[in-house]
C-alpha positions in Angstrom: 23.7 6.4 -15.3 21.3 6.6 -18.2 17.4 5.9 -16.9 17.3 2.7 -19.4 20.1 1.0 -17.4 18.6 1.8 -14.4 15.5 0.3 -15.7 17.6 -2.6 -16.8 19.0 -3.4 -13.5 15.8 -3.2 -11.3 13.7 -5.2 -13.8 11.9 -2.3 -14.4 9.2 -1.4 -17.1 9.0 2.5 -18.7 5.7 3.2 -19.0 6.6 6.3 -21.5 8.3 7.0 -24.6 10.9 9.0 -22.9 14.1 11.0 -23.8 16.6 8.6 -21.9 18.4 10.8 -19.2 21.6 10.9 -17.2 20.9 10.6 -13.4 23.7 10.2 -10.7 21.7 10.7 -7.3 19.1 8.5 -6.0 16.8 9.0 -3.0 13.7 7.2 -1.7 10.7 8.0 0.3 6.7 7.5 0.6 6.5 11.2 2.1 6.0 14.2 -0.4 7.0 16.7 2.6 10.3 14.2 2.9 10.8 14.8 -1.0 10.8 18.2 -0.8 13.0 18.7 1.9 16.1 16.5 0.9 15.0 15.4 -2.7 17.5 16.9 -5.0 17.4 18.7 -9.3 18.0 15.3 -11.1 17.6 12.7 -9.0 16.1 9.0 -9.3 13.3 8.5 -6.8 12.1 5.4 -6.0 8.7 5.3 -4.0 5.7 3.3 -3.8 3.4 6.5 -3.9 1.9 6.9 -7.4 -0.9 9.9 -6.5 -0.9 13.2 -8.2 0.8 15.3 -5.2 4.0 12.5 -5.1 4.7 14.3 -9.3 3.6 17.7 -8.1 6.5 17.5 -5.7 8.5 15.6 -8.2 8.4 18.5 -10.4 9.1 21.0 -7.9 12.5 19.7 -7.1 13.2 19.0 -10.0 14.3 14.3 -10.2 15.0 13.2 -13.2 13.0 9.9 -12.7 10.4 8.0 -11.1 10.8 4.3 -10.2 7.3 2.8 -8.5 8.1 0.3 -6.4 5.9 -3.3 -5.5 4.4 -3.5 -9.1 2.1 -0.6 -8.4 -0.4 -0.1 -10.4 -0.7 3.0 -12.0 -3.5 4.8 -13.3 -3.7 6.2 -17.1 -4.3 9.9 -15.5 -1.0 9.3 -13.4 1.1 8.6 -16.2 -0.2 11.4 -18.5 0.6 13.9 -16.0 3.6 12.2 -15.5 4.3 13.0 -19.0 2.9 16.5 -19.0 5.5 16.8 -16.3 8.3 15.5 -18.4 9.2 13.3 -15.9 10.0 9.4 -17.0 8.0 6.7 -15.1 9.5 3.5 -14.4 7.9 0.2 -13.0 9.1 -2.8 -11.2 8.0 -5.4 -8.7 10.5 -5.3 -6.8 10.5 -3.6 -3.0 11.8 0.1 -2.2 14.6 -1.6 -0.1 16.1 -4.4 -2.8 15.6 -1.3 -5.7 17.7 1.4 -3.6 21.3 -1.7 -2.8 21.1 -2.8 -6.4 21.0 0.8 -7.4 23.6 2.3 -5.1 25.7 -1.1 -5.4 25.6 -0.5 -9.5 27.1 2.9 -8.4 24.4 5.7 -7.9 24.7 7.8 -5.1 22.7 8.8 -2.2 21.4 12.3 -2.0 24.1 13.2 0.1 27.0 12.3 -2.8 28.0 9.4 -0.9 28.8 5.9 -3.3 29.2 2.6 -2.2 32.5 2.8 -1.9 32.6 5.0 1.4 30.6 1.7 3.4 32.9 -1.7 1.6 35.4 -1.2 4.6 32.0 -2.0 7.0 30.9 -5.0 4.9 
């Protein structure tokens, strides 16, 4: 799924002029060690942590997006890193929780490959 729909469907702002990727996986977490234990090469991470270690990891594993969550505000230094980094910065007010079901229910997958398909017997 291509970062501008993703934007589209979480109401979300990019805050850069960005080459619009594909991304597949998405994964969420406040925690740079959790990121750099299970985050995965492309991925969509959606967080509400907007410091300078949260895109350090971010680069090291590689995601192919950031979505801040709560209608964070983010600094100017935070996005030009951000952009230094190559990585595309996304906005919305909505919460971590409400941005990850709309996601995977629009058909992303967790960062274990699993889609929303594997859970509509359970619901």
């Amino acid at each position: 799924m291509l970062l501008s729909k993703i934007a589209e469907i979480v109401n979300g702002k990019m805050l850069w002029d960005f080459e619009d990727k594909n991304c597949s996986v998405c994964g969420a977490t406040d925690m740079v060690s959790e990121l750099l234990a299970v985050g995965r090469d492309g991925m969509v991470l959606v967080t509400g942590l907007a410091t300078s270690q949260m895109l350090k990891a971010a680069d090291i594993v590689g995601v192919g997006g950031i979505i801040v969550v709560r209608g964070k505000e983010m600094n100017e230094e935070f996005i030009e890193m951000a952009k230094s980094y190559k990585i595309p910065l996304i906005s919305t007010k909505l919460v971590m929780f409400t941005t990850c079901g709309l996601l995977f229910c629009a058909g992303l997958k967790d960062i274990n490959g699993n889609s929303v398909e594997l859970y509509k017997w359970k619901v």
